[in-house]
C-alpha positions as CSV (number, residue, x, y, z in Angstrom):
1,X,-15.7,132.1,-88.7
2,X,-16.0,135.3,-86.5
3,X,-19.5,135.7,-85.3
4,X,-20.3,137.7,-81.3
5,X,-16.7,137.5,-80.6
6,X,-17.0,133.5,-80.6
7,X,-15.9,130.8,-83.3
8,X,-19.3,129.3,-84.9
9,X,-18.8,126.1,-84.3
10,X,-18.5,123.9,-86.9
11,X,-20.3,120.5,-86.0
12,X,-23.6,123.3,-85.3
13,X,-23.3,124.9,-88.5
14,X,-23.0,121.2,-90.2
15,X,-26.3,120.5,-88.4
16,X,-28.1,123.5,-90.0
17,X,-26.6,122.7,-94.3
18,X,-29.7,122.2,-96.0
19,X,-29.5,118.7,-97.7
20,X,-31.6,117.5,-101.0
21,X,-32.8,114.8,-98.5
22,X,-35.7,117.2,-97.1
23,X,-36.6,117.1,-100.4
24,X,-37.3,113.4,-100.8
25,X,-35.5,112.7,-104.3
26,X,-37.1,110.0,-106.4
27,X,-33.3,109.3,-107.0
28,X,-30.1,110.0,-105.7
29,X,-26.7,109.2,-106.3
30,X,-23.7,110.6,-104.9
31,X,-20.1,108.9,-105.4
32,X,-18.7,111.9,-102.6
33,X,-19.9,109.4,-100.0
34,X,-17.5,106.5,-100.2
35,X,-20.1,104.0,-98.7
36,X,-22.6,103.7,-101.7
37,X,-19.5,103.0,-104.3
38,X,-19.4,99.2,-104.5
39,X,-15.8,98.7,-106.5
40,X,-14.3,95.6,-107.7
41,X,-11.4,94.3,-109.4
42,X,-13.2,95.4,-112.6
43,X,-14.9,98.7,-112.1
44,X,-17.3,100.2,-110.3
45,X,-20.4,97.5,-109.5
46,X,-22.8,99.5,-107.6
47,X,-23.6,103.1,-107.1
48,X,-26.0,102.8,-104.2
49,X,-29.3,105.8,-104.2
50,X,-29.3,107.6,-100.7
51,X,-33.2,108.3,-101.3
52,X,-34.2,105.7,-99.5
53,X,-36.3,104.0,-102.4
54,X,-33.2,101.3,-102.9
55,X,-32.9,102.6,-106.5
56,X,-29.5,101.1,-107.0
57,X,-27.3,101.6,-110.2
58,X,-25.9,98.7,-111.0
59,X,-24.2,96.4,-113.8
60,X,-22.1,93.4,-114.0
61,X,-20.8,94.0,-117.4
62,X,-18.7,97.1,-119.3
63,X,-18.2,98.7,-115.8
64,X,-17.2,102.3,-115.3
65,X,-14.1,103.0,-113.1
66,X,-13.6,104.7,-110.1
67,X,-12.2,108.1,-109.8
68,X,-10.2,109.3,-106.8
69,X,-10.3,113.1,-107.4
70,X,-12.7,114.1,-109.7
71,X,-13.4,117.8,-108.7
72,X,-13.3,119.4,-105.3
73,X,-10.9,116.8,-103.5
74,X,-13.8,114.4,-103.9
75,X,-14.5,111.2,-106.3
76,X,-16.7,110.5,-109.4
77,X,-17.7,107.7,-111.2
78,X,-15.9,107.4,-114.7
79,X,-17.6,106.3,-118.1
80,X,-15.4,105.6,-121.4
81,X,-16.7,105.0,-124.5
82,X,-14.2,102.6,-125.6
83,X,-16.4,99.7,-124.0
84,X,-19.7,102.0,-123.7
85,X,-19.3,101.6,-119.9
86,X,-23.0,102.2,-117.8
87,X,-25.1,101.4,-114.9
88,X,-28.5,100.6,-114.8
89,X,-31.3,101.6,-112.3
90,X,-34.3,99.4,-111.5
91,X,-37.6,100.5,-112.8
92,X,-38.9,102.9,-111.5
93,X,-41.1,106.3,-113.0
94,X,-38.9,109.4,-113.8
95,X,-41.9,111.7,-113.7
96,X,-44.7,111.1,-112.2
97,X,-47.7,113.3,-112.8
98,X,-45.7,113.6,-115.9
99,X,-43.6,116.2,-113.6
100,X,-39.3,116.2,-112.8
101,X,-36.2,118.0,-112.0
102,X,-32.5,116.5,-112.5
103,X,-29.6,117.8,-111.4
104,X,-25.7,116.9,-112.5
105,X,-22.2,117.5,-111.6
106,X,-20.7,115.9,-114.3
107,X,-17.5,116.8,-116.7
108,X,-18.3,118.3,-120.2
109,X,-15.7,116.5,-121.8
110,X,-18.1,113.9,-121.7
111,X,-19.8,116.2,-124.9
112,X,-16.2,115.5,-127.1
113,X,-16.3,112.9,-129.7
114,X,-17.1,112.3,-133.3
115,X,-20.5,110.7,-132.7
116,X,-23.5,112.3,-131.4
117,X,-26.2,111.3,-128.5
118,X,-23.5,111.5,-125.7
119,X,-25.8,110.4,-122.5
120,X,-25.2,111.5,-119.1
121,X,-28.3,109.7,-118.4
122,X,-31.2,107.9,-120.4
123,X,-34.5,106.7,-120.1
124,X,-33.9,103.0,-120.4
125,X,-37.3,101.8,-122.3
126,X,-38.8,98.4,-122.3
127,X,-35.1,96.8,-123.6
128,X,-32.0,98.9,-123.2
129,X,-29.9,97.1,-125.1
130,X,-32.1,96.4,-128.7
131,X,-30.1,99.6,-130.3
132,X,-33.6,101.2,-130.8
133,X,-34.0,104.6,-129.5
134,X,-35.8,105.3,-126.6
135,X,-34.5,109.0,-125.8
136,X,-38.1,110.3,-126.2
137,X,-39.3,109.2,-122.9
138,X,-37.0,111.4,-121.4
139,X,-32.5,111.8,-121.1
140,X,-29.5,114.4,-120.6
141,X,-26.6,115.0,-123.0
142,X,-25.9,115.6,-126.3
143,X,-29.1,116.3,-128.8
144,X,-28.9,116.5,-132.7
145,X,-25.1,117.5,-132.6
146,X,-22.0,116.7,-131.2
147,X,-19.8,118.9,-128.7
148,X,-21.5,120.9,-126.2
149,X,-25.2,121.3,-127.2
150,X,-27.1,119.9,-124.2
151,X,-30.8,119.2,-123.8
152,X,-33.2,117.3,-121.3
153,X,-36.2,115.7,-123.5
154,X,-39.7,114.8,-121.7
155,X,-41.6,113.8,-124.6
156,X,-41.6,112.9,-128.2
157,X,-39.2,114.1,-131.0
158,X,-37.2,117.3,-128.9
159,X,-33.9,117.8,-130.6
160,X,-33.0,121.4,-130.4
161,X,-30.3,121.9,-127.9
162,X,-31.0,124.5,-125.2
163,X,-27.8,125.0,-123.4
164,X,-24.3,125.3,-125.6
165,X,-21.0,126.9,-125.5
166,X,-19.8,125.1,-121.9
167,X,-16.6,124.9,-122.9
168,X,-14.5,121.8,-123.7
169,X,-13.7,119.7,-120.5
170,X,-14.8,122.0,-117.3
171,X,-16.9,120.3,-115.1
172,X,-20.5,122.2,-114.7
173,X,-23.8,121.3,-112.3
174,X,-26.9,121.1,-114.8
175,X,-30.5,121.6,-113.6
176,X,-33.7,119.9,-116.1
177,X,-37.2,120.4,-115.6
178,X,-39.8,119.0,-116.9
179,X,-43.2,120.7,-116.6
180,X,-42.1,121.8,-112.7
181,X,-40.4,124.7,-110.9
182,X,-41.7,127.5,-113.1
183,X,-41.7,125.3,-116.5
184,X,-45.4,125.1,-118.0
185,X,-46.6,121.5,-118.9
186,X,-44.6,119.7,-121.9
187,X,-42.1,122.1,-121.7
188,X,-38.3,121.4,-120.8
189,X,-35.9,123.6,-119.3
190,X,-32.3,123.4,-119.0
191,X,-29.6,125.7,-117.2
192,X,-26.1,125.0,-116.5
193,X,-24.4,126.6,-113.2
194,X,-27.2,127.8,-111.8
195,X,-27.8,130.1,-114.7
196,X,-30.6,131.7,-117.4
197,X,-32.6,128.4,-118.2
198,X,-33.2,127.8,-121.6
199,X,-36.6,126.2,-122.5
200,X,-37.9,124.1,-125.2
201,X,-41.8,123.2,-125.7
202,X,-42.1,119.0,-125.9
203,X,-44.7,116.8,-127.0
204,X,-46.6,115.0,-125.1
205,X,-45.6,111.5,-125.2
206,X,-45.3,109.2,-122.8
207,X,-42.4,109.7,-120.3
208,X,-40.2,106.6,-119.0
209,X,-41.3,103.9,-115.7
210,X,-38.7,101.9,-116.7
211,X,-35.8,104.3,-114.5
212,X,-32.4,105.1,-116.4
213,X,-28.9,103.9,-118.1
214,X,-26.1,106.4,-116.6
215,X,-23.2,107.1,-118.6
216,X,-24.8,105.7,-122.1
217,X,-27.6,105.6,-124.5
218,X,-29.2,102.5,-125.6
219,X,-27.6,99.8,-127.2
220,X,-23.9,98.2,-126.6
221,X,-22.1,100.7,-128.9
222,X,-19.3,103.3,-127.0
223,X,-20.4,106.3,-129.6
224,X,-23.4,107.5,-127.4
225,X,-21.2,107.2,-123.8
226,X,-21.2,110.5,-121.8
227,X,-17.3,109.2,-122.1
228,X,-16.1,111.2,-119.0
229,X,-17.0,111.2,-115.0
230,X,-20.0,111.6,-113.3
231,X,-20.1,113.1,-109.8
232,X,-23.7,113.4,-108.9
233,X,-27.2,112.7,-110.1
234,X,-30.6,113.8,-108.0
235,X,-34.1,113.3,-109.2
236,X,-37.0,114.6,-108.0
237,X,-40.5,115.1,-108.8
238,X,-42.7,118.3,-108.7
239,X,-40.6,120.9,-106.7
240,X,-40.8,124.8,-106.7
241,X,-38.4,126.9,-108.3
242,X,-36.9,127.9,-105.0
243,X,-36.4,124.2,-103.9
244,X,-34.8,124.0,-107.5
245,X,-32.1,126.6,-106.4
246,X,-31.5,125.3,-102.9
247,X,-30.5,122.1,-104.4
248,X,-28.4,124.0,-107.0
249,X,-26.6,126.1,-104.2
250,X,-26.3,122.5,-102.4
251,X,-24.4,120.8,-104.9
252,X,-22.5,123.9,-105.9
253,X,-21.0,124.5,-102.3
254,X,-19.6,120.9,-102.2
255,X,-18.5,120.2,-105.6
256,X,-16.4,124.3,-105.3
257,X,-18.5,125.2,-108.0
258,X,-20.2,127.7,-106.2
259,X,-17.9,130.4,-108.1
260,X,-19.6,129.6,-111.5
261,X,-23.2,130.6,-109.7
262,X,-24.3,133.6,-111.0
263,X,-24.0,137.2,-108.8
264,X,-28.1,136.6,-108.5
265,X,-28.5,133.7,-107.5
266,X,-29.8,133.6,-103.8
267,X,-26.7,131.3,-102.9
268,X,-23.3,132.7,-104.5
269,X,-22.4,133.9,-101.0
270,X,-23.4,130.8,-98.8
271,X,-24.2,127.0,-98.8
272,X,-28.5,126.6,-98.1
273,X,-29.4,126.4,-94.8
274,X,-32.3,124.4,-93.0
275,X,-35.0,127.4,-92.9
276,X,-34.3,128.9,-95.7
């Protein structure tokens, strides 16, 4: 890259990428980086958090599979419905101070299906696997309808999708909040690609410690299954609405959806840098 006459050299301009890490995420997950994918003979076992709280995703039944190429030259973590394939986080509180972002890279294929309540993620409740619902306290995916109605829910009875028409199978980066980074209290926001967010006022019940179910919703049935890869999952709690788009402009640079960014956004042209 031509800058003074001189190549920028690359290991210096690694050094100064902004990463979600100066953040402090409540959760992280990232299957780019090889090390915290535990695969057996089976499926995938472990997805290890990078946040440094040891919130592993783990399960040894109805594994998902790995994925060598996902998007971007890089690898994802693959849920099917068929056997309603998931992981499971340890308990821990998605919002505390009744406050969170979450941010995806996921494929919206995971939206096609006859059934409805396709989770990305879910809030697991006090017993995952009763077949009662616990999407109140808090999940991402499909609301009240199938295909490509999305919403994220903080508190009691939100069903009105507020992002739609992503298209059938393209993979897209989605960014919740929940009463942070510009959303008032009990109120949800949802964009896709970096985009307009779309909000939905939510009651104010109680929101999950119990941490999450990837790729499903509750119960042992493959009809609520995101049923599609999963490249990335970051939690974190209270942030401002600028750290919001630094982590979108993160994950948009390395999964090469940085194209789908809007013309606005304050990273279409470049990957985040430490200082901005």
């Amino acid at each position: 890259m031509p800058r003074g006459g001189r190549l920028v050299d690359e290991a210096q301009l690694q050094r100064r990428l902004w990463t979600p890490l100066l953040v402090g995420p409540s959760l992280w997950l990232d299957a780019a980086d090889l090390s915290t994918l535990s695969v057996g003979a089976s499926g995938v076992d472990s997805w290890r958090d990078k946040s440094g709280f040891g919130r592993h995703a783990t399960t040894t039944v109805r594994r998902p599979a790995f994925l060598a190429n996902a998007l971007n030259g890089l690898p994802a973590v693959n849920f099917t419905a068929s056997s309603a394939t998931k992981l499971d986080t340890p308990d821990f509180s998605i919002a505390p101070n009744r406050q969170f972002c979450a941010f995806a890279v996921a494929s919206t294929a995971g939206l096609l299906g006859g059934s409805t309540y396709r989770r990305l993620w879910n809030a697991k409740g006090v017993n995952p696997d009763s077949g009662g619902s616990t999407y109140a306290q808090g999940y991402m995916g499909s609301g009240a309808n199938a295909g490509s109605a999305l919403l994220i829910a903080g508190g009691a009875g939100v069903t009105a999708p507020v992002v739609s028409g992503l298209g059938n199978t393209a993979p897209v980066l989605l960014t919740g909040a929940f009463g942070t980074a510009g959303a008032e209290a009990n109120t949800n926001t949802l964009s896709a690609n970096g985009g307009a967010r779309q909000s939905v006022a939510a009651q104010s019940g109680a929101l999950s410690t119990t941490g999450i179910r990837i790729g499903s919703d509750v119960g042992t049935t493959g009809g609520a299954s995101w049923n599609s890869w999963i490249a990335e999952i970051i939690f974190t709690g209270a942030i401002s609405f600028a750290t919001l788009q630094r982590i979108e402009g993160y994950l948009a640079w390395k999964w090469g959806l940085q194209g789908n960014l809007p013309a606005s956004h304050p990273f279409a042209n470049r990957p985040p840098l430490i200082g901005d």
